[in-house]
PyMOL Python script that loads the backbone (N, CA, C, O; Angstrom):
from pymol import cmd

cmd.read_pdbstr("""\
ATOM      1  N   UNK A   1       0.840  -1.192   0.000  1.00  0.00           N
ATOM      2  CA  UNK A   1       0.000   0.000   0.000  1.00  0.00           C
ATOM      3  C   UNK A   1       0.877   1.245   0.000  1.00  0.00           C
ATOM      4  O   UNK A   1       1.894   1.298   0.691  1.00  0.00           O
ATOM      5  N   UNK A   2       0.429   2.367  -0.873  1.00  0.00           N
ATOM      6  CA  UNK A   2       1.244   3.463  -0.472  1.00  0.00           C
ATOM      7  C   UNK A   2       1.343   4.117   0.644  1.00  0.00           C
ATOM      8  O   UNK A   2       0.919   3.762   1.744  1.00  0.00           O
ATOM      9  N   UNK A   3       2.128   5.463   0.264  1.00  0.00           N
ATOM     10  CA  UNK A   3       2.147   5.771   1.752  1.00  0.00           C
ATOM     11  C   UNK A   3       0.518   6.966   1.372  1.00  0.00           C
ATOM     12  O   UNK A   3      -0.588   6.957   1.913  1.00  0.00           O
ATOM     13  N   UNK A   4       0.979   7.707   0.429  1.00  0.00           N
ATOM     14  CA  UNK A   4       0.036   8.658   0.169  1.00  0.00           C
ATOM     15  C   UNK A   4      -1.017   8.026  -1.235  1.00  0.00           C
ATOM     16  O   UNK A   4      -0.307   7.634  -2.161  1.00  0.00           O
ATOM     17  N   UNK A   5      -2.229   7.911  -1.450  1.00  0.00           N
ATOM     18  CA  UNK A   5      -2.768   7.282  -2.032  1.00  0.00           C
ATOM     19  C   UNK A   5      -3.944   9.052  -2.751  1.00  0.00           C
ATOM     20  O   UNK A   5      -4.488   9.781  -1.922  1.00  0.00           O
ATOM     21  N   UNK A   6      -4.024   9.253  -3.848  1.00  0.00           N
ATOM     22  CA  UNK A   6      -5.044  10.092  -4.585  1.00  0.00           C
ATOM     23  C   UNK A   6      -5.742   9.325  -5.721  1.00  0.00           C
ATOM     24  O   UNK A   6      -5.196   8.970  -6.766  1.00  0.00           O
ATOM     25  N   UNK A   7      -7.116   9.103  -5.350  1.00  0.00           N
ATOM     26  CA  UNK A   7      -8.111   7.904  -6.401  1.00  0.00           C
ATOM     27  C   UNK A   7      -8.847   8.964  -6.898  1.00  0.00           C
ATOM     28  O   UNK A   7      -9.643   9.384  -6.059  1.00  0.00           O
ATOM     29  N   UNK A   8      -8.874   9.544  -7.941  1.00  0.00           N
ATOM     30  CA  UNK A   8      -9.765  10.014  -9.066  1.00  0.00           C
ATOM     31  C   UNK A   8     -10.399  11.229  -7.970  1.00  0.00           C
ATOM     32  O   UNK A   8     -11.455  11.663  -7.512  1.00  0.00           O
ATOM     33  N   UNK A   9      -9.084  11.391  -7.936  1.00  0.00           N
ATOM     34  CA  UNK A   9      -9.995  13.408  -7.341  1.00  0.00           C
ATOM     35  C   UNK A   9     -10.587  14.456  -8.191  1.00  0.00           C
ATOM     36  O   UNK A   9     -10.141  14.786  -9.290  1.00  0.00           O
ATOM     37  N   UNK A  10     -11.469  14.882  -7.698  1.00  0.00           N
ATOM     38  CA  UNK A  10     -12.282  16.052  -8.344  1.00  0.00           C
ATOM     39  C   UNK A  10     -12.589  16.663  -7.150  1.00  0.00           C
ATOM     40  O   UNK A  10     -13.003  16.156  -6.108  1.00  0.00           O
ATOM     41  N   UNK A  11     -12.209  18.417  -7.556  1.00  0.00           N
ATOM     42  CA  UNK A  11     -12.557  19.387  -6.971  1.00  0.00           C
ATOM     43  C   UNK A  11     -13.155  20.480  -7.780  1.00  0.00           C
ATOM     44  O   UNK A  11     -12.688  20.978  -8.805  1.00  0.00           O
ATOM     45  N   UNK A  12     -14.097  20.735  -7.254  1.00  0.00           N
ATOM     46  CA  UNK A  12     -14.781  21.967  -7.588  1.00  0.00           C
ATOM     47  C   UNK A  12     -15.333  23.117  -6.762  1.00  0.00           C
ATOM     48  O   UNK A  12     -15.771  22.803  -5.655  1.00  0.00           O
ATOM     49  N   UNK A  13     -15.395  24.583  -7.164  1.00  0.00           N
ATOM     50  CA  UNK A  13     -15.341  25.373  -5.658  1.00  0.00           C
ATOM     51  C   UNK A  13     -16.927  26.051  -6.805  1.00  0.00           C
ATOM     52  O   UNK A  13     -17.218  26.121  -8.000  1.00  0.00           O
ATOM     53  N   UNK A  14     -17.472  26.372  -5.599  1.00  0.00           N
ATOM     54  CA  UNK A  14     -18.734  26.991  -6.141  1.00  0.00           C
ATOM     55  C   UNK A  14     -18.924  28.236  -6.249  1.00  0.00           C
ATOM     56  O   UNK A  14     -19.681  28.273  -5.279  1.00  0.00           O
ATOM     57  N   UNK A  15     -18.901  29.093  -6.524  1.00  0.00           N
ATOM     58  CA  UNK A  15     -19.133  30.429  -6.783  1.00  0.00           C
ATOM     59  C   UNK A  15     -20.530  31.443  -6.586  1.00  0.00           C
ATOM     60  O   UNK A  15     -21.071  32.098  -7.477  1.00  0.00           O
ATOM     61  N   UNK A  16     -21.085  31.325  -4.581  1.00  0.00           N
ATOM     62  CA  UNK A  16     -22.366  31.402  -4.832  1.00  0.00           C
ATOM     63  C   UNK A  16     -22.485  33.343  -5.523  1.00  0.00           C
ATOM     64  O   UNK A  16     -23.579  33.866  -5.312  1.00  0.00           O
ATOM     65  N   UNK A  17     -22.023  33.728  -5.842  1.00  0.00           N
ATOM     66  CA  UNK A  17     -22.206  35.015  -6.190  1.00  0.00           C
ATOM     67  C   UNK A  17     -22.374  35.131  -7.455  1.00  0.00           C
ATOM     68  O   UNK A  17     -23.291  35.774  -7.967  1.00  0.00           O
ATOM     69  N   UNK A  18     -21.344  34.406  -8.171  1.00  0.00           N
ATOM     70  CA  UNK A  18     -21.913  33.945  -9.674  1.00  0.00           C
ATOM     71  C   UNK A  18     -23.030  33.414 -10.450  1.00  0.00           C
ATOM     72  O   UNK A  18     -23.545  33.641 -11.545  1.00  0.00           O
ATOM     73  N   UNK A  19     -23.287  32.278  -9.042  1.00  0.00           N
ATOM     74  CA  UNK A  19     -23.934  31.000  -9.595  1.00  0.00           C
ATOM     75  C   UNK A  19     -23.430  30.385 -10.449  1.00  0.00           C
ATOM     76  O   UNK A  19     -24.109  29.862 -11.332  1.00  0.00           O
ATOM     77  N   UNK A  20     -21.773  30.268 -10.389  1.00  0.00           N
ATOM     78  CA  UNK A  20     -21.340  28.712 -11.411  1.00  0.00           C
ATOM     79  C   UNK A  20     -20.460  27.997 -10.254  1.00  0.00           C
ATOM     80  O   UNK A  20     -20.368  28.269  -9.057  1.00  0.00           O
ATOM     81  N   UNK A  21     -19.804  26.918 -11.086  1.00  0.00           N
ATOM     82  CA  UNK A  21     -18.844  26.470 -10.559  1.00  0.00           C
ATOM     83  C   UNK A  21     -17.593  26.423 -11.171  1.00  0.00           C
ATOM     84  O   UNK A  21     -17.499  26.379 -12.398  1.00  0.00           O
ATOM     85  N   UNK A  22     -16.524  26.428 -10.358  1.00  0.00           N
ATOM     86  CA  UNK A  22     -15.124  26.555 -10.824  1.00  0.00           C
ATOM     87  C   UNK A  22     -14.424  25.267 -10.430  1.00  0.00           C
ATOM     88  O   UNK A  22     -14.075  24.943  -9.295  1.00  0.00           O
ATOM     89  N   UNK A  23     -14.246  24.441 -11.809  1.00  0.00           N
ATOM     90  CA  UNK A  23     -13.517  22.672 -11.819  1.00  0.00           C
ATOM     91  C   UNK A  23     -11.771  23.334 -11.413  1.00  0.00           C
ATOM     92  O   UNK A  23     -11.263  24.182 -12.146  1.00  0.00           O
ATOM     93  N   UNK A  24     -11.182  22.899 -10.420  1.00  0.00           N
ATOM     94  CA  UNK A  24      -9.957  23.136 -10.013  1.00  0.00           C
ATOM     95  C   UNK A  24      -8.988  21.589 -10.278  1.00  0.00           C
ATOM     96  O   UNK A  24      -7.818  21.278 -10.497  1.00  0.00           O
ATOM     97  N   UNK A  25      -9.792  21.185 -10.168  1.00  0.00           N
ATOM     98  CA  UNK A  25      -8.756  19.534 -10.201  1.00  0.00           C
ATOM     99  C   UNK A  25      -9.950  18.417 -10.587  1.00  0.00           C
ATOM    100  O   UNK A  25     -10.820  18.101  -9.777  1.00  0.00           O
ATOM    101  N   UNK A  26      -9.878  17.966 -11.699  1.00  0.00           N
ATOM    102  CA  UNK A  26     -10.329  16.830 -12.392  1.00  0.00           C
ATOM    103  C   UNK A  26      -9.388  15.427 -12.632  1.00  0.00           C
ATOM    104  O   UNK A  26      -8.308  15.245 -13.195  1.00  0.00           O
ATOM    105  N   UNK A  27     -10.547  14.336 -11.767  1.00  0.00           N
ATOM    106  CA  UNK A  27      -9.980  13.133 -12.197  1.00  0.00           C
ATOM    107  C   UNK A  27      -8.338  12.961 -12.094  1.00  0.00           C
ATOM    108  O   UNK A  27      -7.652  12.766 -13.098  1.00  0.00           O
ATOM    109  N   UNK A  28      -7.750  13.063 -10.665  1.00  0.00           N
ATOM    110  CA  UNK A  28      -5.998  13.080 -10.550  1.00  0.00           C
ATOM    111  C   UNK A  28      -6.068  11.811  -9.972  1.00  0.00           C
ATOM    112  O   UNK A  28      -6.773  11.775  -8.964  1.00  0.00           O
ATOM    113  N   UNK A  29      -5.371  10.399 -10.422  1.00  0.00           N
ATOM    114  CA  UNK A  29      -5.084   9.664  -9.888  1.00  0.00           C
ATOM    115  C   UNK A  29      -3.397   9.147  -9.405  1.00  0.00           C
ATOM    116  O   UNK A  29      -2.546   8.632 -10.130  1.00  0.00           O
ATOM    117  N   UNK A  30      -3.302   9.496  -7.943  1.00  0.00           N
ATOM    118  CA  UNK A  30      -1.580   8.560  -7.680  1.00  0.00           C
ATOM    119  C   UNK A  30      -1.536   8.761  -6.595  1.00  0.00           C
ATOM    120  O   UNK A  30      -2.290   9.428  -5.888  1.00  0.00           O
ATOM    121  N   UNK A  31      -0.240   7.948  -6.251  1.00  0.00           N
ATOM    122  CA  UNK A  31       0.206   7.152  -5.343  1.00  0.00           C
ATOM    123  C   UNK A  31       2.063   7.351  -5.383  1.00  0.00           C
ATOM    124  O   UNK A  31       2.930   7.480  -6.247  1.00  0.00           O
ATOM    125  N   UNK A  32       2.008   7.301  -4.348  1.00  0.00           N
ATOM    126  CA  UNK A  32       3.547   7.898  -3.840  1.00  0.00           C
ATOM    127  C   UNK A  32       4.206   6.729  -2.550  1.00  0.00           C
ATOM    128  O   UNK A  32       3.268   6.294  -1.883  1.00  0.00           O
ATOM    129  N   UNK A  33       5.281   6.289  -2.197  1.00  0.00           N
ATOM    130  CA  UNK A  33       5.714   5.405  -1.057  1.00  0.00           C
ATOM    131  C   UNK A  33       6.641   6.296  -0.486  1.00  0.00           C
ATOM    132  O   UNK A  33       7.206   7.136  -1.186  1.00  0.00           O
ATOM    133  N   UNK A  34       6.842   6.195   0.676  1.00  0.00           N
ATOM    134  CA  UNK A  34       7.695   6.683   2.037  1.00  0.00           C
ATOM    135  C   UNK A  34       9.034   6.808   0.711  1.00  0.00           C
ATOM    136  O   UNK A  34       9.374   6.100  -0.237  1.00  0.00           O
ATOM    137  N   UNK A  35       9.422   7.910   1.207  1.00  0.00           N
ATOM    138  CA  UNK A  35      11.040   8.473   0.809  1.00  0.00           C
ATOM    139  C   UNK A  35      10.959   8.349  -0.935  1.00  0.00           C
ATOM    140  O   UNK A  35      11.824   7.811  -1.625  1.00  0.00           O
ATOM    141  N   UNK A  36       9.804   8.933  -1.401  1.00  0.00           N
ATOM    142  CA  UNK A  36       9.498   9.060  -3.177  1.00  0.00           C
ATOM    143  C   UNK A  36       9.418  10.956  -3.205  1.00  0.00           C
ATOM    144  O   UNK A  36       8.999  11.732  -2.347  1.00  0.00           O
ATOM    145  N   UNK A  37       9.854  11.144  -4.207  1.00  0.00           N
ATOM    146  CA  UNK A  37      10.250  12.965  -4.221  1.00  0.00           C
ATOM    147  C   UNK A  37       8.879  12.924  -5.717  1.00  0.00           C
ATOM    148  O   UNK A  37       8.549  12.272  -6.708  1.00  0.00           O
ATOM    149  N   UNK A  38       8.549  14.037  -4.975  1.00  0.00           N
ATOM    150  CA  UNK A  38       7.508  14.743  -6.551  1.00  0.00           C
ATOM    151  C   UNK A  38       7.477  16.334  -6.157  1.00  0.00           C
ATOM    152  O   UNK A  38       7.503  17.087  -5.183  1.00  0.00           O
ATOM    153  N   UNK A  39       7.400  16.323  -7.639  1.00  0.00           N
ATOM    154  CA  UNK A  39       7.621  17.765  -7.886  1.00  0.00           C
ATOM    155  C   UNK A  39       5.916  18.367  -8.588  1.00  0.00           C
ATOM    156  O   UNK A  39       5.363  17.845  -9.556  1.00  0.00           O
ATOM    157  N   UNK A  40       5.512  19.244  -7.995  1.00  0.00           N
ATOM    158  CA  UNK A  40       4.347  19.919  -8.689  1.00  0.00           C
ATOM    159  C   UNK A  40       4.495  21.120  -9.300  1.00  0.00           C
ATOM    160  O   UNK A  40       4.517  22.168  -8.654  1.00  0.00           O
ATOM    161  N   UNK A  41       4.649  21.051 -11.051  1.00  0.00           N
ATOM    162  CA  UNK A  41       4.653  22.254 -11.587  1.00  0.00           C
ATOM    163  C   UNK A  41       3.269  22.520 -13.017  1.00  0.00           C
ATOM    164  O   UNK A  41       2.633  21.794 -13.782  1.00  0.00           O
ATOM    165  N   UNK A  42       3.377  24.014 -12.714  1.00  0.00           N
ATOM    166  CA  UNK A  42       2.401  24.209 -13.446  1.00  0.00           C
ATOM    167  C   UNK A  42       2.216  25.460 -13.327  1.00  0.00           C
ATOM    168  O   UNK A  42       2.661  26.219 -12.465  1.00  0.00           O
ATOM    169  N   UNK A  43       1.278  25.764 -14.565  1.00  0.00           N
ATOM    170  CA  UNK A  43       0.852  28.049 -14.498  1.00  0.00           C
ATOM    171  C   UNK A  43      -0.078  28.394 -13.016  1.00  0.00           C
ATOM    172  O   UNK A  43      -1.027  27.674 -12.706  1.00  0.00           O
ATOM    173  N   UNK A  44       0.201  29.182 -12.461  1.00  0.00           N
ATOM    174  CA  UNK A  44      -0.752  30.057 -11.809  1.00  0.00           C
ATOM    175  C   UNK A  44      -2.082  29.700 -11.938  1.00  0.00           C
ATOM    176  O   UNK A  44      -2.625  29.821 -13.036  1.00  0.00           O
ATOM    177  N   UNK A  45      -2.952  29.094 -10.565  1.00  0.00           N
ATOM    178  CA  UNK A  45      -4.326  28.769 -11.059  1.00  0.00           C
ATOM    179  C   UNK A  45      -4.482  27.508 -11.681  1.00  0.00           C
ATOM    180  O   UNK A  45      -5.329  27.387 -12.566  1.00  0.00           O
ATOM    181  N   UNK A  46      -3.760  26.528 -11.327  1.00  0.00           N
ATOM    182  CA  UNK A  46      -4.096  24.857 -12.043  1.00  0.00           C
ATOM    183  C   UNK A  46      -4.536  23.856 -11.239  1.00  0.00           C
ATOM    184  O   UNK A  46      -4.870  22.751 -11.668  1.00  0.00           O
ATOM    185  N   UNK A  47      -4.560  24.247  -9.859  1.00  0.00           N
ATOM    186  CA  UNK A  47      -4.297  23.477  -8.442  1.00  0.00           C
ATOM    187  C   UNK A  47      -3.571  22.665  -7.595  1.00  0.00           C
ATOM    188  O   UNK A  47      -3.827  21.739  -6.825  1.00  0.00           O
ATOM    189  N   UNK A  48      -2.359  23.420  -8.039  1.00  0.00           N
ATOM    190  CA  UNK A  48      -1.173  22.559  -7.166  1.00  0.00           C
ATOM    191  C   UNK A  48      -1.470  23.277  -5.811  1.00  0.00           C
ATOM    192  O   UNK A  48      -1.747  22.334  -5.070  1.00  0.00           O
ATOM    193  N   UNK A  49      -1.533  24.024  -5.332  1.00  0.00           N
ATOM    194  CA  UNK A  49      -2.093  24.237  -3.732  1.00  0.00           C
ATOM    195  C   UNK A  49      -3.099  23.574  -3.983  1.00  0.00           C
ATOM    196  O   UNK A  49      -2.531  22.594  -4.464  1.00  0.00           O
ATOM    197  N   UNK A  50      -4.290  23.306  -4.041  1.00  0.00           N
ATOM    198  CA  UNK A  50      -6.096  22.863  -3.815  1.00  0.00           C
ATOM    199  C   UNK A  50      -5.146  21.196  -3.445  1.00  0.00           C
ATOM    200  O   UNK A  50      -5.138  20.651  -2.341  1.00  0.00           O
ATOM    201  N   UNK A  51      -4.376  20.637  -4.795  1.00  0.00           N
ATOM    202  CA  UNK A  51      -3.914  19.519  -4.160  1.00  0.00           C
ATOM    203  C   UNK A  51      -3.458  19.120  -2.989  1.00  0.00           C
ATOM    204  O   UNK A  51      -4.019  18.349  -2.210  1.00  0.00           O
ATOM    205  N   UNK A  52      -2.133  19.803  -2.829  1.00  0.00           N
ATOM    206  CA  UNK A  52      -1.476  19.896  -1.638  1.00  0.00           C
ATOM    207  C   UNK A  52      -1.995  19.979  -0.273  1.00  0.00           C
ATOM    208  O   UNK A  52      -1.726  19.330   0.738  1.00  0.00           O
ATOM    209  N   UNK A  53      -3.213  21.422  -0.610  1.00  0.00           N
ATOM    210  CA  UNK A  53      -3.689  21.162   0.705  1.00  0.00           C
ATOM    211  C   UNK A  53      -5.226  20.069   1.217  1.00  0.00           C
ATOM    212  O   UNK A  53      -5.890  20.054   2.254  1.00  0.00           O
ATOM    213  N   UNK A  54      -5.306  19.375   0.111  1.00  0.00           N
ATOM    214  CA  UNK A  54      -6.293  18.011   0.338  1.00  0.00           C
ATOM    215  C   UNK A  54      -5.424  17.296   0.695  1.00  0.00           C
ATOM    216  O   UNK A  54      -5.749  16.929   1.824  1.00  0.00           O
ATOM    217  N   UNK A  55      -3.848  16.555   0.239  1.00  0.00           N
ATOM    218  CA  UNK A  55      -3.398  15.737   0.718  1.00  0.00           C
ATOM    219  C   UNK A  55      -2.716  16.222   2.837  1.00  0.00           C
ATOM    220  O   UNK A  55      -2.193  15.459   3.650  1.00  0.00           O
ATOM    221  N   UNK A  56      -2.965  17.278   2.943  1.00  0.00           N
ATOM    222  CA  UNK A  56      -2.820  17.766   4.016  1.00  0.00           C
ATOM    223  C   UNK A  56      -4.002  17.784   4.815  1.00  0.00           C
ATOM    224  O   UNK A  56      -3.750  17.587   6.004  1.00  0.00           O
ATOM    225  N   UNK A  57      -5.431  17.987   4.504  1.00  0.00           N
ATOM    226  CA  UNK A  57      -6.241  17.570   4.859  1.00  0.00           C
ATOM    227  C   UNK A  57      -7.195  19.050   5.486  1.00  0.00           C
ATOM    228  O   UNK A  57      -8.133  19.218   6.266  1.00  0.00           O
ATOM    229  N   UNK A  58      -6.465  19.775   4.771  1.00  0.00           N
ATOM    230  CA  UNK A  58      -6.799  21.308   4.723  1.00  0.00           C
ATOM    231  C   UNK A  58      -8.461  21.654   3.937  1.00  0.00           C
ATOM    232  O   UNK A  58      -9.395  22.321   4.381  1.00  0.00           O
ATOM    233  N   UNK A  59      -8.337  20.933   2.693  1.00  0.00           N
ATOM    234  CA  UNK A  59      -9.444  20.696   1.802  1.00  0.00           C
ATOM    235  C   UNK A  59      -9.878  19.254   1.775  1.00  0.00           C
ATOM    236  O   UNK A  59      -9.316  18.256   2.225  1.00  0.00           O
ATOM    237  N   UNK A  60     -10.908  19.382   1.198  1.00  0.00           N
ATOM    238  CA  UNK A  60     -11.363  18.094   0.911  1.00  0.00           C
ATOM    239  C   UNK A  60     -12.076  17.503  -0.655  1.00  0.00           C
ATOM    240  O   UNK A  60     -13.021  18.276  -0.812  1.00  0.00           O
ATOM    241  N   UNK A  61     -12.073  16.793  -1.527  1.00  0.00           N
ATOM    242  CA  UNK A  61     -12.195  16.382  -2.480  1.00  0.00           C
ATOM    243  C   UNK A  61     -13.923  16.744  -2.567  1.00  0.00           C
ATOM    244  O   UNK A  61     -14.688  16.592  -1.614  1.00  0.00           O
ATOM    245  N   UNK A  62     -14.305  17.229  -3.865  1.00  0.00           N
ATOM    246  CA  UNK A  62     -15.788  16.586  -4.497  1.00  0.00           C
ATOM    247  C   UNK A  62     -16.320  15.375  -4.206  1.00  0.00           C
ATOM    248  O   UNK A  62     -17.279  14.954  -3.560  1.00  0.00           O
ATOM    249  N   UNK A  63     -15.031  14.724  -5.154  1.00  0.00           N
ATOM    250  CA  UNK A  63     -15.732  13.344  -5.529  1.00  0.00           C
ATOM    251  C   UNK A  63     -13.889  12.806  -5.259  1.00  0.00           C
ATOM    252  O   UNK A  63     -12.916  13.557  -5.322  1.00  0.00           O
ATOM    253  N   UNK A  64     -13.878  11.242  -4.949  1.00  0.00           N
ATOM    254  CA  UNK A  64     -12.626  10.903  -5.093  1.00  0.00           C
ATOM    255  C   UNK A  64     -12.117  10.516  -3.713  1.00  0.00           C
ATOM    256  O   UNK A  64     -12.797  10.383  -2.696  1.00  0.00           O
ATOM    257  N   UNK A  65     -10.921  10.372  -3.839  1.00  0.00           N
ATOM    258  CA  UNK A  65     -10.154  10.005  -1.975  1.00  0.00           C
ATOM    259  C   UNK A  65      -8.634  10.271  -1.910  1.00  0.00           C
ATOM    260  O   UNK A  65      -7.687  10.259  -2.696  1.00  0.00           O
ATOM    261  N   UNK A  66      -8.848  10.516  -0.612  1.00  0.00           N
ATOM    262  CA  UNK A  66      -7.621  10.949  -0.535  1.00  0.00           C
ATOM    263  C   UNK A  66      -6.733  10.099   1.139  1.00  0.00           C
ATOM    264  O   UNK A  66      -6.945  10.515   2.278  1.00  0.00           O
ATOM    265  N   UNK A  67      -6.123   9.328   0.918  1.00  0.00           N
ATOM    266  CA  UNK A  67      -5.581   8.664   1.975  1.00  0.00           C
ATOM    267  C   UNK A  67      -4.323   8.774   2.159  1.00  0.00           C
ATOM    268  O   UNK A  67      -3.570   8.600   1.202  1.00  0.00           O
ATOM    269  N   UNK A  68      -3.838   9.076   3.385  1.00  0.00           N
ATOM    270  CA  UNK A  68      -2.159   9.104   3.649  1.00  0.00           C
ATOM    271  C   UNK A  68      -1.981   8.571   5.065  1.00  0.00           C
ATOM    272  O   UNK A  68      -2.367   9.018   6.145  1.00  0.00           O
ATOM    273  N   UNK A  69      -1.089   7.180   4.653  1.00  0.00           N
ATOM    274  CA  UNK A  69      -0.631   6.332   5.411  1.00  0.00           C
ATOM    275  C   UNK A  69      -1.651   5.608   6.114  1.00  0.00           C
ATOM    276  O   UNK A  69      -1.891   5.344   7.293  1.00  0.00           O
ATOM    277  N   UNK A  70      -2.236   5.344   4.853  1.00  0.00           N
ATOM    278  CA  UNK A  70      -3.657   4.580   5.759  1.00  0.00           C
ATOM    279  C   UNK A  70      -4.658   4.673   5.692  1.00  0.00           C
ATOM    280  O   UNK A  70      -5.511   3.845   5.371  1.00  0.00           O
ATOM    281  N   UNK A  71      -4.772   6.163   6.114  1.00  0.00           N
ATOM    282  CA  UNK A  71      -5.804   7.275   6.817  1.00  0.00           C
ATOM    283  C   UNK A  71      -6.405   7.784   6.065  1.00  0.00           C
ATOM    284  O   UNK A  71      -5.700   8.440   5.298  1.00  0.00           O
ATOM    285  N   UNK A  72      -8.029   7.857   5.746  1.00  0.00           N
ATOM    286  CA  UNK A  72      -8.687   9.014   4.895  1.00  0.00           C
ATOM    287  C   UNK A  72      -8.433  10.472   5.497  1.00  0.00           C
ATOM    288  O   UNK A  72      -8.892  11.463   4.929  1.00  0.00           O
TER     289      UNK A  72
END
""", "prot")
cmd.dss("prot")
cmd.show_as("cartoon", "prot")
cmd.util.cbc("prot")
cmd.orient("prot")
């Protein structure tokens, strides 16, 4: 089992002032083991924070899972 596990995340933030929604992270699937290095790059606005802070447990997924070391 990994250490950090991401199954088909989807995030979306709602916009009640708009009335839409804003897709931040679609369908990310992976998996990482104790002492594995990753790098998150990308433009401004793609969701490498929204990620980061779901696998931290800061946010939380739509749809999808998010487990580290076990643990939902």
């Amino acid at each position: 089992m990994a250490f950090i596990e991401l199954n088909n995340i989807v995030k979306v933030f709602k916009d009640k002032k708009r009335g839409t929604d804003m897709l931040a992270i679609d369908n990310v699937t992976l998996s990482l083991e104790k002492k594995e290095f990753l790098c998150l790059l990308g433009p401004s606005g793609c969701g490498k924070s929204t990620l980061l802070n779901m696998i931290a447990g800061f946010e939380h997924p739509t749809s999808g899972s998010v487990i580290v070391d076990g643990k939902p």
